[in-house]
ROSETOR-834462 format. One line per field, with one value per residue (C-alpha): y negated, z negated, x negated; residue in three letters. Coordinates in steps of 0.25 Angstrom, whole numbers, plus 5000, padded with zeros to 4 digits. Layout:
# residues N
c2	(Y ...)
c3	(Z ...)
c1	(X ...)
rest	(ALA ...)
# end
This chain:
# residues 376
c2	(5000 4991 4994 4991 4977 4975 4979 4971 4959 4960 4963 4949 4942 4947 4942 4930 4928 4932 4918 4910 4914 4911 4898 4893 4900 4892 4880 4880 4883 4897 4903 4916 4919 4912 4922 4934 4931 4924 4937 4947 4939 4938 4952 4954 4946 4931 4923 4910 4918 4922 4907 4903 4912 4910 4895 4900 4906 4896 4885 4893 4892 4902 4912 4913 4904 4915 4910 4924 4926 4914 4917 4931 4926 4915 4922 4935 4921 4916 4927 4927 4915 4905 4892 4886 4901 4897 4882 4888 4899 4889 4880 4892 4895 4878 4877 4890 4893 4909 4910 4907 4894 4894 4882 4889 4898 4886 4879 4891 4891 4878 4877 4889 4883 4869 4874 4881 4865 4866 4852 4856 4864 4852 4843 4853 4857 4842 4841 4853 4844 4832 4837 4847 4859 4873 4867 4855 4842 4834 4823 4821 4834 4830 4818 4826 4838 4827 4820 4832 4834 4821 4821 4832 4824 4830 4819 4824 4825 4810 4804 4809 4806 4789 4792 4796 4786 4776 4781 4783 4798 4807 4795 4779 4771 4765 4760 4758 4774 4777 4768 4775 4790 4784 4780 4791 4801 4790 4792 4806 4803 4807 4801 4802 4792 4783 4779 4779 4767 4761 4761 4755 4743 4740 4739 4732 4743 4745 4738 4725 4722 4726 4730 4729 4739 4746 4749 4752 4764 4769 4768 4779 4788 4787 4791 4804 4808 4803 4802 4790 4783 4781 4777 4767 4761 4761 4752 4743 4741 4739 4729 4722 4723 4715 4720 4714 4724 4733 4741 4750 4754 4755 4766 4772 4776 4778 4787 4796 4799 4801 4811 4818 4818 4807 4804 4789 4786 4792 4783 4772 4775 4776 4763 4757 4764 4761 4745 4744 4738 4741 4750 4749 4753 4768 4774 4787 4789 4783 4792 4804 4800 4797 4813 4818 4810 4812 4828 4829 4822 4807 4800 4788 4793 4801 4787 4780 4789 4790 4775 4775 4786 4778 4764 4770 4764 4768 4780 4783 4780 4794 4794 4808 4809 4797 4806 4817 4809 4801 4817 4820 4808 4809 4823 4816 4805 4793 4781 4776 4789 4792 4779 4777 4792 4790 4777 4787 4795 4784 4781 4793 4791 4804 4810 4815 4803 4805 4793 4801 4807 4793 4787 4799 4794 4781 4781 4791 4780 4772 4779 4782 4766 4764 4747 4745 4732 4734 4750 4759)
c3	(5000 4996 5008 5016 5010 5013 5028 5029 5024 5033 5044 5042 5039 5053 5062 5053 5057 5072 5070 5066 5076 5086 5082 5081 5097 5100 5095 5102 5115 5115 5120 5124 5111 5104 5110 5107 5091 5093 5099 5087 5076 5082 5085 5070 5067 5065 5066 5069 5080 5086 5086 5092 5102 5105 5110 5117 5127 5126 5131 5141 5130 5135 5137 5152 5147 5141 5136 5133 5124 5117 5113 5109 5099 5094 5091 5085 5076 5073 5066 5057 5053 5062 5061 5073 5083 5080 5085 5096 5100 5098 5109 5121 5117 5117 5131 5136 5137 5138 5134 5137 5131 5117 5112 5100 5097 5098 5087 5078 5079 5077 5064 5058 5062 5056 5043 5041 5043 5058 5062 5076 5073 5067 5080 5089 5080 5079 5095 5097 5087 5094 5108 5103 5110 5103 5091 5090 5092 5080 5080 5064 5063 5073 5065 5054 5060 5069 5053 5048 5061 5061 5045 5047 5057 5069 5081 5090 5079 5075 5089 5089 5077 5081 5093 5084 5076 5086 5096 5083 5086 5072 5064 5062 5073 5067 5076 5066 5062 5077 5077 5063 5070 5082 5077 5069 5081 5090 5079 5082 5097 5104 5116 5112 5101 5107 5118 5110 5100 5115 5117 5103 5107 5119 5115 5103 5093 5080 5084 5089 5106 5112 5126 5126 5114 5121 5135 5126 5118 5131 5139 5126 5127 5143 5142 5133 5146 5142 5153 5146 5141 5156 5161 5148 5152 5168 5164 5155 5167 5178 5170 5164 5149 5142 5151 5165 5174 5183 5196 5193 5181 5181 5194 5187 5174 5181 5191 5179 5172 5185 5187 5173 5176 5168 5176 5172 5178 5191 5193 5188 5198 5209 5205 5208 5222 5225 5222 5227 5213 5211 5224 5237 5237 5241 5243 5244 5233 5223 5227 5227 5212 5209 5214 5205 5192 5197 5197 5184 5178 5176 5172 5179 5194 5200 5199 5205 5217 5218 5222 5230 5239 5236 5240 5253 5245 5252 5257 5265 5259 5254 5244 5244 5237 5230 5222 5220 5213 5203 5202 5195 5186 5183 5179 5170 5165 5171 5172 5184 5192 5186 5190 5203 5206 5203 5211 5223 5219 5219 5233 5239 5241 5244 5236 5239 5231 5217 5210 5197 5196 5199 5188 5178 5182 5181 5169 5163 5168 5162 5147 5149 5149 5163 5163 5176 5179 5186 5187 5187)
c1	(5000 4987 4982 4993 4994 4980 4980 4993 4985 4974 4982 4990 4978 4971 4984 4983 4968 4973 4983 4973 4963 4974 4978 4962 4960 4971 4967 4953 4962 4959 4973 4970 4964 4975 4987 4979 4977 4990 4996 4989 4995 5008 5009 5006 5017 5010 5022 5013 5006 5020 5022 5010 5008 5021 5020 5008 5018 5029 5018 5009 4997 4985 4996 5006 5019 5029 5043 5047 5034 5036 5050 5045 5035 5045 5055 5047 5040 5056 5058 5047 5052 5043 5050 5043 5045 5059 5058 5049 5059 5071 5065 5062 5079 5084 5075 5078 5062 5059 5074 5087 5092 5098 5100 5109 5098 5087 5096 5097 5081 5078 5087 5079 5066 5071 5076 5063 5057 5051 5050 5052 5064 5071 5069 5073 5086 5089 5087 5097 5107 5103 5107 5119 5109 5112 5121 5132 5126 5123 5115 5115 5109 5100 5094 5094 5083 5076 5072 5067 5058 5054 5052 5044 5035 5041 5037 5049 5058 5057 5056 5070 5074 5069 5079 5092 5089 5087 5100 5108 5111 5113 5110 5110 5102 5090 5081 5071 5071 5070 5057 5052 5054 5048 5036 5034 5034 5026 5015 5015 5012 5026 5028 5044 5043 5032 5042 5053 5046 5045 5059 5063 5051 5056 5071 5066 5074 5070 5056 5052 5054 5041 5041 5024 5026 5035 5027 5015 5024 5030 5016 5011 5021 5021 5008 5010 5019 5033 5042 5051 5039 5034 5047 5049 5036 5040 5054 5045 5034 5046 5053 5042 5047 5037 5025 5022 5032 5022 5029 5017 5018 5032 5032 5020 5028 5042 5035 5026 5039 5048 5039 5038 5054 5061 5071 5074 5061 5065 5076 5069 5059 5070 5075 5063 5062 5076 5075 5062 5056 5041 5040 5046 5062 5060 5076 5070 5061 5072 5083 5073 5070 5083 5087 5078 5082 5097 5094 5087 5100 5095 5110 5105 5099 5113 5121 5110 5108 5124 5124 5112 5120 5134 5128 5119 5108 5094 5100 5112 5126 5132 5145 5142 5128 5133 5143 5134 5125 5136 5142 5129 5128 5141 5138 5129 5139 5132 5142 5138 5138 5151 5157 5152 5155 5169 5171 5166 5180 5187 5183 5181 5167 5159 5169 5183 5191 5198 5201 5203 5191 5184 5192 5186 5172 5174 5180 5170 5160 5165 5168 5152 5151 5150 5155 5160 5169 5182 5181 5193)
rest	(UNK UNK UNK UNK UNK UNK UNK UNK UNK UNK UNK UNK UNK UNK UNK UNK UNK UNK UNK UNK UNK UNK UNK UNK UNK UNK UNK UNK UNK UNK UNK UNK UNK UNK UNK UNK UNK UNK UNK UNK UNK UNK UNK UNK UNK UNK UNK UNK UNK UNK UNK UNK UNK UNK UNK UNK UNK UNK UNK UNK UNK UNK UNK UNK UNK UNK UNK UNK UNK UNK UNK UNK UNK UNK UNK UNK UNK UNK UNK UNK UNK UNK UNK UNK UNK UNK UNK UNK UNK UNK UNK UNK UNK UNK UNK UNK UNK UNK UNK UNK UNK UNK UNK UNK UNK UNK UNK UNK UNK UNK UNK UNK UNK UNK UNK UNK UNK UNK UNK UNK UNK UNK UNK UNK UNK UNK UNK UNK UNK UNK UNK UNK UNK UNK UNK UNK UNK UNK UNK UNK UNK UNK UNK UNK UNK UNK UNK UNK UNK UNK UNK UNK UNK UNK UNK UNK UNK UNK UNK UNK UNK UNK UNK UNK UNK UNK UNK UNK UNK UNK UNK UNK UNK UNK UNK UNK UNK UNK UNK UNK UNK UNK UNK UNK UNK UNK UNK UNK UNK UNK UNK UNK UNK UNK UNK UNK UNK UNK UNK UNK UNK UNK UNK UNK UNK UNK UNK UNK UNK UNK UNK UNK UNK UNK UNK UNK UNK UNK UNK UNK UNK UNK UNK UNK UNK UNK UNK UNK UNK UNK UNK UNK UNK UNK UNK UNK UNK UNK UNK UNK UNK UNK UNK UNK UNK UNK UNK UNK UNK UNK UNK UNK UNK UNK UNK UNK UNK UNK UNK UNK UNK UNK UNK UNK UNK UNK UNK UNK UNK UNK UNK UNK UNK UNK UNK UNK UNK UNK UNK UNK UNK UNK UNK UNK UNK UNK UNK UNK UNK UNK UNK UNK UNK UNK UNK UNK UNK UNK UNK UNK UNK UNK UNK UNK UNK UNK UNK UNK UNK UNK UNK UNK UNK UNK UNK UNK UNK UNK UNK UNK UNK UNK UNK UNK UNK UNK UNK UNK UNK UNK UNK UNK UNK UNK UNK UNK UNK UNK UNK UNK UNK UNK UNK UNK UNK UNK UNK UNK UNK UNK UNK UNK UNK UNK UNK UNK UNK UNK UNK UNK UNK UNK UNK UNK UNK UNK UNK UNK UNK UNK UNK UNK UNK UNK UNK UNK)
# end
């Protein structure tokens, strides 16, 4: 029996060597090493390891990119009671990575992982309650998860919790706690919260009006490759707000996060192209960018391109295309497109005419906060 102990003893404190040796080749980039070690321990039921070489798989490190694997080794770790394989494997089911999407199942893991006082837990749990994702919405539960992250020293967690606080969403606007949260995640270095102490400058909320202040915040977070960051500092640089304006700078930024995908800057960009302002007027490359905002579901681009096509704008007139574009942002409940689109079933334009359904649209235009003087 005494001997039984003993060997059990050694046998634990080898796999624990195995983890520590893994965890020191990783750290001088040895990855190859690191999953063998890591892979020994976990097989020897190391929880830690399990976890470890687990995110080795989920994020392609030294080891071929395996979802599958990954949620093997989290879940084999969440049942040990691994607070942070359960946040893991809760993610790969709320992103439907490895996995088929379970946003109930992500919520149930989170909460376990949260209760067990896993920072990262609570942030995602408050962003399920935030979004209503997996579980009823409720943004006062929300507020309440995103504090203990953020109490916790989470970064992400309080950049959200300065946006509830400063949007008024789960608790009392505040704009000065929103600036507290804010600089507390800016000093951590995320992008999120740098750009978002940009924001309160340049509105002057909660803060002094500083548009100088404001570039300088949006420039740093455009740098750590923040797409609203770049197209902040390309509105500030097109319209001169407090700087001297600069064309060149202005495309530059709008370009840079049009091509990381943010859709805003794409129209912008089109705008820009359409009028002619900063570049020569270029019908062709506005509608182009305008397609692709419009077909990754920007609100603002289907309305846009609908009465480019209604007004013959640059291209030929077509009703037609006109109210397949206001369809789609209609679909997204844009104002405009629903207005305009029901002032095509009014008249018949590109569309068979029905004056009832023009006056839905128009009204739900309308009930959206679309002001339009003399309308039906």
């Amino acid at each position: 029996m005494r001997f039984a102990a003993l060997f059990l003893s050694v046998f634990v404190l080898l796999f624990a060597s195995d983890l520590k040796k893994g965890v020191e080749a990783y750290k001088r980039g040895d990855f190859k090493e690191a999953q063998r070690l890591y892979r020994s321990a976990a097989e020897a039921g190391n929880v830690r390891a399990m976890v470890n070489l687990g995110l080795m798989y989920r994020y392609n490190i030294g080891v071929e990119k395996s979802l599958p694997r990954a949620k093997e080794l989290f879940g084999a770790a969440a049942k040990k009671g691994s607070p942070v394989a359960m946040v893991e494997l809760g993610i790969l089911y709320e992103e439907g990575l490895g996995t088929e999407r379970n946003a109930s199942k992500a919520f149930e893991l989170y909460e376990k992982s949260a209760k067990k006082g896993n920072s990262k837990a609570m942030r995602r749990l408050a962003g399920l309650y935030e979004t209503g994702t997996g579980v009823e919405q409720d943004r006062e539960k929300a507020f309440a998860w995103y504090k203990k992250a953020a109490e916790k020293g989470d970064p992400k967690a309080q950049s959200a919790l300065g946006a509830l606080y400063d949007r008024g969403l789960g608790v009392e606007e505040n704009p000065e706690m929103a600036l507290y949260w804010w600089r507390k995640a800016a000093d951590h270095g995320l992008a999120e919260a740098i750009n978002a102490l940009g924001y309160l400058s340049i509105r002057g909320r909660g803060v002094r009006k500083d548009p100088q202040k404001a570039l300088d915040l949006f420039l740093k977070a455009a740098q750590q490759g923040l797409p609203q960051a770049m197209h902040n500092a390309a509105f500030i640089y097109e319209e001169g707000l407090g700087v001297a304006p600069s064309c060149s700078r202005a495309l530059r930024w709008y370009q840079r996060a049009a091509d990381a995908g943010y859709t805003p800057s794409m129209v912008s960009l089109a705008l820009l192209y359409k009028k002619g302002r900063c570049t020569p007027k270029e019908p062709d490359k506005a509608i182009a960018l305008l397609k692709r905002a419009a077909e990754a579901d920007d609100p603002a681009a289907p309305a846009i391109l609908g009465r480019i096509y209604e007004e013959g704008d640059g291209v030929k007139q077509d009703f037609a295309e006109a109210a397949f574009w206001y369809q789609k942002g209609a679909a997204l409940g844009q104002p405009e497109a629903l207005y305009n689109l029901g002032l095509l079933y009014y008249n018949g334009l590109g569309v068979q005419k029905d004056p009832v359904r023009a006056r839905l649209l128009m009204e739900e235009a309308k009930r959206r906060g679309l002001k339009v003087p003399g309308s039906l």
